[in-house]
N, C-alpha and C positions, 0 to 999 in steps of 0.2 A: 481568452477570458477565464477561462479556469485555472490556469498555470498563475495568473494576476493575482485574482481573487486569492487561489488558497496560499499564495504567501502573504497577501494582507491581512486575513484572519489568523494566519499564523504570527506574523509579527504584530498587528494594531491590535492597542489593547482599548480604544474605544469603542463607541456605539454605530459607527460607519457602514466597518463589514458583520453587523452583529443575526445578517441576514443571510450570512452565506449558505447555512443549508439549505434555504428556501433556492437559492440559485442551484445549489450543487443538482438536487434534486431535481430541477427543471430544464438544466441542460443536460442531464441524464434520460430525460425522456426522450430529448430530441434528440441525441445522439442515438441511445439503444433504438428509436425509429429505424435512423439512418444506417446503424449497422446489422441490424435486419434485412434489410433490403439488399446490403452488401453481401450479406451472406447467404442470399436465395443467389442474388444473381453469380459471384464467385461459387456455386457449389453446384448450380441448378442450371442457370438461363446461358452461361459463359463461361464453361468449368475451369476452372486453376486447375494444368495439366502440367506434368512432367515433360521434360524434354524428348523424354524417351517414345516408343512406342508401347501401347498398351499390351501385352501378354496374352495370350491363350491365359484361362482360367486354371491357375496351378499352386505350388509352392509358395510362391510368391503373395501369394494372398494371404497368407498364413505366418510370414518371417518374414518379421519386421526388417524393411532394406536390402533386402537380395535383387531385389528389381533396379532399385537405385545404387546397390554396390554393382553390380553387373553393367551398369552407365558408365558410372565411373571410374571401373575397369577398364572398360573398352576404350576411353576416353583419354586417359591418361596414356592408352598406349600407343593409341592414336596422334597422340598430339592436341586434340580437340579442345575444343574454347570450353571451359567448366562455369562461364558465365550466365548461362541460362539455367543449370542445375543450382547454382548459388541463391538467384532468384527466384525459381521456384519455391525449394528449402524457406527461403525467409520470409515468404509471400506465406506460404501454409502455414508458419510457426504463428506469424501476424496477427493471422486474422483469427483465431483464438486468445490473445492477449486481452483483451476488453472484454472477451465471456469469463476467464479468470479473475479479472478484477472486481467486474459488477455483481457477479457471485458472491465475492469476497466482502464483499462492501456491504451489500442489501440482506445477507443471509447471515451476516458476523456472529449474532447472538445464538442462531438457532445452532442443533447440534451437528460436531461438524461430520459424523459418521451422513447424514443428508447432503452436507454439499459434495462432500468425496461423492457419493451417487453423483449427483448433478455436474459434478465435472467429469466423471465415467459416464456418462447416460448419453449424453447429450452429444459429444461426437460421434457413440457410439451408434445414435439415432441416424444423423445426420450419413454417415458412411452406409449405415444399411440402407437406409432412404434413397441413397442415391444408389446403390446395388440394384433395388428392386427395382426401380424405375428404368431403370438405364439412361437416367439425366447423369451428367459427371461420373466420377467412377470409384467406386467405393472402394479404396483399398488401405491396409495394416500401414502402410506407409502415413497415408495421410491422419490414421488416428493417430496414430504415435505421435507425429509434430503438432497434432489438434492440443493432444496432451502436454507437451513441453510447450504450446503457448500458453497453456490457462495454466502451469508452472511457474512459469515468467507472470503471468499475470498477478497471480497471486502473493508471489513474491514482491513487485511492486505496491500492491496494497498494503501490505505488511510491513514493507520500508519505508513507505508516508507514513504509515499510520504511528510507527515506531520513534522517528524523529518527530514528529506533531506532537508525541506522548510525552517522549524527551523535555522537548521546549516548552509548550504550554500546558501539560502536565493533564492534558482532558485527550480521547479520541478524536481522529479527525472530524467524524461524524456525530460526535455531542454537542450540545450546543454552547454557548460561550457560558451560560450561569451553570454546568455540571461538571466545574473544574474538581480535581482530587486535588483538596488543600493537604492532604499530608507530601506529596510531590514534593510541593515549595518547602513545607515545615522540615521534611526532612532533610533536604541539601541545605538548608539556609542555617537549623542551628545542629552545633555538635551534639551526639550523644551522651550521654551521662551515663 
């Protein structure tokens, strides 16, 4: 429904989809719900674990990928299937992808020196949280890829947001009456 919607409000220029943000915004609750819960239970209840085994407390806690190049080493010389490390990797980068975006989305206006915080904070939370606890396992590996998903993430907001600007000449998330008419004025007549 969302992938529908936002090219209908991108491409119709009637009164049909003139309600998309009221939607955008409503299935944005139920999602960030449902990805809340994803990411108690991936971080907490059922932790998204490396193939590997966990380490003595070392090095490795501290440099970024030595745990994971050290796998990979062994693996490759091994012969060993690298298809559970792939999945891993893509699984951890994932599930930060939608905290990048709705960051990106919900905070656009304020300054961005705050969301930089909130995109450093917040796996940083989440990693020590799981250290103290000893629910899942807190390590430099898994911030790093928390990092390069809300990277990706954000980068995806910024590519909607950029072609939506392009073509209907407003943000994704303005509403349909706060279009920049100089957009149109300007590609439509030549300069003088």
């Amino acid at each position: 429904p969302f992938g529908y919607c936002f090219i209908r409000d991108f491409c119709d220029r009637g009164p049909r989809f003139a309600e998309y943000l009221f939607f955008f915004y409503g299935m944005s609750i139920l999602f960030l719900i449902i990805y809340a819960i994803a990411l108690v239970k991936l971080l907490f209840v059922t932790p998204l674990l490396p193939p590997y085994e966990t380490m003595d407390f070392g090095a490795h806690n501290f440099i970024p990928f030595m745990a994971t190049g050290n796998y990979l080493e062994s693996a490759l010389r091994n012969g060993s299937d690298l298809f559970p490390l792939i999945c891993y990797l893509a699984e951890a980068v994932c599930l930060y992808i939608p905290f990048g975006y709705y960051i990106c989305a919900y905070f656009l206006k304020w300054n961005y020196i705050f969301r930089l915080f909130l995109y450093l904070a917040f796996p940083a939370a989440m990693e020590i949280s799981q250290a103290v606890s000893g629910l899942g396992r807190g390590q430099i590996d898994d911030y790093t890829l928390a990092l390069l998903g809300i990277l990706i993430g954000t980068l995806l907001f910024h590519a909607m947001n950029g072609i939506f600007r392009s073509f209907a000449g407003r943000s994704i998330l303005f509403p349909r009456n706060q279009i920049n008419l100089n957009h149109f004025i300007d590609s439509n007549f030549p300069q003088q």
